[in-house]
C-alpha positions, 0 to 999 in steps of 0.5 A: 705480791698482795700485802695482807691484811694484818700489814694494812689494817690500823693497830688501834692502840697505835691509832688511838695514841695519835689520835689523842695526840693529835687532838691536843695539837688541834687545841683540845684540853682534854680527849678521851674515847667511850662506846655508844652504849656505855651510858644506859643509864641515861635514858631512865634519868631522861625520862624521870626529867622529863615526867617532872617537867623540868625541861619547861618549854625545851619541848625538844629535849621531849620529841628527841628523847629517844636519841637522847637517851640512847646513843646507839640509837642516834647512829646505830653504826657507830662504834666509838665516840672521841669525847673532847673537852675545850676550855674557856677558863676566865681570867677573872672571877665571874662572881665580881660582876654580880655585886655592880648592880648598875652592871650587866652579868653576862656568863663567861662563854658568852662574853666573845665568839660563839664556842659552837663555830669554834668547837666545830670547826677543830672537830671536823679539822680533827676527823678528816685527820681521823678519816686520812689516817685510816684511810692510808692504812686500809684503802677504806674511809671509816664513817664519822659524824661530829656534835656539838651542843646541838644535836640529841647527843648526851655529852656529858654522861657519854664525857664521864663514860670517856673518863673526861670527868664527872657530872657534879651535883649541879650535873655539869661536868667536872674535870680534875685536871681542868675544872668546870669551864668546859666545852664538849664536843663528840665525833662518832666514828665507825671506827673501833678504838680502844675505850678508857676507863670512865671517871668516879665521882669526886664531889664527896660531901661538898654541896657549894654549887647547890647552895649559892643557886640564887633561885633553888633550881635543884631540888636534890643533888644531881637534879636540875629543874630547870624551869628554875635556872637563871640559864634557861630563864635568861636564854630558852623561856619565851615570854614572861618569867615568873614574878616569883623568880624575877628577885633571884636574877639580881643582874644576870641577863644572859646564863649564871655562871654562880655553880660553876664558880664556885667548884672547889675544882676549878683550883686547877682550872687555868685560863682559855689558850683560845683567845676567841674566848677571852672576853670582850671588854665591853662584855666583861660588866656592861652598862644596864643603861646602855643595853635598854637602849637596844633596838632590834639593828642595835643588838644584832650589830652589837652581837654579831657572832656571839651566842647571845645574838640567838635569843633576839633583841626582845628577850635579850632586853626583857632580861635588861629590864628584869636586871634594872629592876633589880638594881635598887638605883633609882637614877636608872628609871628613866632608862626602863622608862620608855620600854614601859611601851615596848611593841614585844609585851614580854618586854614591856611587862618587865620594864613596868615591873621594873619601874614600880620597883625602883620608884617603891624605893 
């Protein structure tokens, strides 16, 4: 006797309680499903970004504008996105470091493992559990594809379409339950499934983020030029950075943590279950002096799997150089010194600047 179809297909409130649940028990924080269409404001945002100049030289965010903008048209096929939140909660104030000024700043997510090999790996373990489930029930395998910070994919709005959080003022998401230290990752399904309802916007009058930027990277609430954040200048510039800007890096060398830190929201925030995200104690507030001293084998050696190795040993120590000139510790001199001739100009140029700082003490 043939079994009908309303005995095979999957019930998707049914299919969605198991896969929230299941999403937790791979190590998610958070998860919530959204539509691809449900962010059409997004594609005006992108576009005003874009005309002001504020990605800098993130020319990819322009050739990619058109997926970007619209997720329905990265994978017309798709039906749902799972959004998933992973934390990488501190267990210190990453604000502390900022007053070391013979000390490295290095932001919290960087501190251990690159989140991208980690987040990839528990989305795709939790799509093929998507796809099996399915499949038992219909005989067919639905469609997915999974993302994670790479891809044109709009993560955070289609995260607050999901109802996972809010874009704050400094436009990272912001979590009730979990705070600011998160990570987003998506799978695309073919797949129809229940969405949730989208989060409000709970920043009320607070503007603590935009005030403590240390370079005024935001020109108005929920704006970002990024040409101006110490993220993009200590990770995606190529090349000198503005004299102007170099002041405002204080000791930052790779991202700023400083808008994040300092959300009220993050009173809920609790620290990272993954220990891949603990940070590593010799990441925690390295010695200026020692990271000048990297060469190119050194610091691949040195980062081996973090995110930091993707910047390169020269950009890297251009940073280092910016952060020394920054120290007000003249006895660090000589550790910049002898980049002064470093073969990378943007390198050398930083140590110079750095020199003449320390020695107008």
């Amino acid at each position: 006797m043939p079994i009908s179809t309303s005995e095979t297909a999957p019930d998707p409130l049914s299919l969605k309680s198991r896969l929230l649940a299941e999403a937790r028990q791979v190590g998610f924080a958070g998860a919530r499903l959204c539509r691809p269409g449900d962010v059409p404001q997004v594609m005006d945002r992108l576009r005003a970004f874009l005309a002001r100049g504020y990605h800098g030289q993130m020319g990819w965010l322009a050739e990619r504008a058109h997926w970007r903008g619209d997720p329905t048209a990265l994978w017309p096929e798709a039906r749902s996105v799972l959004m998933l939140a992973e934390n990488y909660g501190p267990d210190h104030d990453p604000l502390d470091v900022l007053g070391q000024r013979d000390r490295a700043a290095i932001s919290v997510y960087a501190q251990n493992r690159d989140y991208h090999d980690v987040v990839k790996k528990r989305l795709k373990r939790l799509g093929r559990w998507l796809i099996a489930e399915a499949e038992a029930k219909t005989g067919e395998a639905p469609q997915i594809k999974v993302f994670v910070d790479t891809a044109p994919v709009p993560e955070k709005a289609l995260a607050q379409a999901a109802g996972l959080g809010w874009q704050g003022k400094h436009t990272n998401l912001v979590s009730r339950e979990l705070g600011s230290w998160l990570f987003l990752g998506a799978i695309f399904t073919t797949l129809e499934l229940p969405p949730d309802a989208a989060e409000t916007d709970h920043c009320g009058s607070c503007r603590k983020c935009l005030d403590i930027c240390p370079t005024d990277a935001f020109p108005a609430p929920y704006q970002l030029d990024a040409r101006r954040c110490i993220s993009y200048l200590t990770i995606e510039h190529r090349g000198p950075v503005d004299a102007a800007l170099r002041p405002g890096l204080g000791n930052r060398i790779y991202g700023c943590d400083d808008c994040l830190a300092v959300c009220p929201w993050n009173k809920f925030a609790r620290r990272a279950e993954e220990v891949k995200y603990h940070a590593r104690d010799d990441l925690r507030a390295p010695a200026l002096a020692e990271l000048a001293k990297l060469d190119d084998a050194g610091f691949r050696a040195h980062f081996s799997g973090s995110p930091i190795k993707r910047i390169g040993r020269d950009r890297f120590v251009r940073n280092v150089a910016y952060a020394i000139g920054n120290s007000t510790d003249p006895s660090l001199t000589g550790a910049v010194q002898p980049l002064c001739e470093d073969d990378d100009a943007a390198v050398a140029d930083a140590a110079r600047w750095a020199v003449g700082r320390l020695k107008a003490l």
